[in-house]
C-alpha positions in Angstrom: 1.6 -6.7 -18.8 2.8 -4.4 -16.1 2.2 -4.5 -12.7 3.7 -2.3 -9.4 4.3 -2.9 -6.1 4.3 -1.3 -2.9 7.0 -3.3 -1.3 8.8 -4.1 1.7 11.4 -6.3 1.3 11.6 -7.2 5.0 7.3 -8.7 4.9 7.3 -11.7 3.5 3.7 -11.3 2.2 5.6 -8.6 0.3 8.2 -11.2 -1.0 5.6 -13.7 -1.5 3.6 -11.0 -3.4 6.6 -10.0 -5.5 7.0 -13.5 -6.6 3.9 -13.9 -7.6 4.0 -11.2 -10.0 7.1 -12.2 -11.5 5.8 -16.0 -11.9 3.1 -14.4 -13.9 5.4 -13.1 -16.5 5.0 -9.4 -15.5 7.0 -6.2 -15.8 7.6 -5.1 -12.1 8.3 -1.7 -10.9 9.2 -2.6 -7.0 8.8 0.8 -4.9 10.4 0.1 -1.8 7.9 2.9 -0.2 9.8 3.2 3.1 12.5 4.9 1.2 10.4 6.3 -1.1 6.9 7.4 0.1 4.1 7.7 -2.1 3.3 12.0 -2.2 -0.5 12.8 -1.3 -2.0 12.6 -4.6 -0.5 9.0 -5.1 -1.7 7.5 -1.4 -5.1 9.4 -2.6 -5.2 7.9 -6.3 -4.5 4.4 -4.5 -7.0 5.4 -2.2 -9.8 5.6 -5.2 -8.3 2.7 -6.5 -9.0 0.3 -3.9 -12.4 1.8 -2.6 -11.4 2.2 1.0 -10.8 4.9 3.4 -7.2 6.2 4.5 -7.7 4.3 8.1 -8.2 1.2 6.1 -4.8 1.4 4.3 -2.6 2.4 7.6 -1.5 -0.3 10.1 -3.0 0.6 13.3 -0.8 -1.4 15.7 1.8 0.7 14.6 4.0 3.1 17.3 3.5 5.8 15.1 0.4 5.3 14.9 -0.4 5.2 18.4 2.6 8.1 19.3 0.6 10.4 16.7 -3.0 9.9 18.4 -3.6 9.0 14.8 -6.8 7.0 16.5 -8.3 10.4 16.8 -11.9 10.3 15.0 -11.8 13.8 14.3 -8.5 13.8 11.9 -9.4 14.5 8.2 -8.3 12.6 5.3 -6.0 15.1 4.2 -4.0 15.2 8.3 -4.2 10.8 7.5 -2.7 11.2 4.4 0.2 13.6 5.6 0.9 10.7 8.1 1.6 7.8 5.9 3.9 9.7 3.9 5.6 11.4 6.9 5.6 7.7 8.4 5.5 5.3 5.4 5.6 2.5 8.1 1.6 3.2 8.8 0.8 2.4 4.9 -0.5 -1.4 4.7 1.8 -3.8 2.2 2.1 -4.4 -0.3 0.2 -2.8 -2.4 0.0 -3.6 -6.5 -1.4 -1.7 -9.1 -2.3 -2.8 -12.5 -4.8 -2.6 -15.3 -5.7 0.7 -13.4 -7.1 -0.8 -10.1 -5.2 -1.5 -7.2 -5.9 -4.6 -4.3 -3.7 -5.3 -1.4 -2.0 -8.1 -1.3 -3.0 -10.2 1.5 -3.2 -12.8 0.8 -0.6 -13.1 -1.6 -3.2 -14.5 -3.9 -5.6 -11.2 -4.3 -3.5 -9.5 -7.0 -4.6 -12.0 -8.7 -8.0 -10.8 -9.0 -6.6 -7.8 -11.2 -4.2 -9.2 -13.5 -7.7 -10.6 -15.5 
């Protein structure tokens, strides 16, 4: 099975998460998204994938997100999604996809809900 991440290697829910995977036996691609951003259509594929909202995917303690008045109620998916990848920082981690759905990995523990 193959699996990919979302990672930062500085979180260590990220490490943790990474481990996981690979204790499982899986083929990882590791994305280290602060150097590479997800585009648009990929923040908006993982989007549909985990059933949630762009505000639910960006970390809102964040100085970007604070400096960009990214609070603002009145911003449109498409202006939320142009911030993540202009400030990969915002995007929640990690993130894993496999068998064509996506969770979060926070706990460590949740991608294990779709390796099944």
């Amino acid at each position: 099975m193959h699996a990919t991440i979302y990672h930062n290697p500085r979180c260590s829910k990220s490490r943790q998460t990474l481990q996981l995977l690979k204790d499982q036996g899986l083929e990882v691609n590791v994305i280290e998204y602060l150097k590479t951003p997800p585009s648009i259509e990929e923040l908006d594929d993982i989007l549909q994938k985990l059933a949630i909202e762009p505000r639910q995917l960006m970390r809102n303690k964040e100085t970007e997100y604070l400096t960009n008045n990214l609070e603002d109620k009145s911003l449109d998916k498409l202006a939320l999604l142009t911030a993540m990848v202009k400030h990969p920082i915002l995007i929640e981690r990690p993130i894993v996809i496999a068998n064509d759905k996506a969770v979060i990995g926070r706990p460590p523990e949740a991608v294990l809900t779709i390796l099944k």
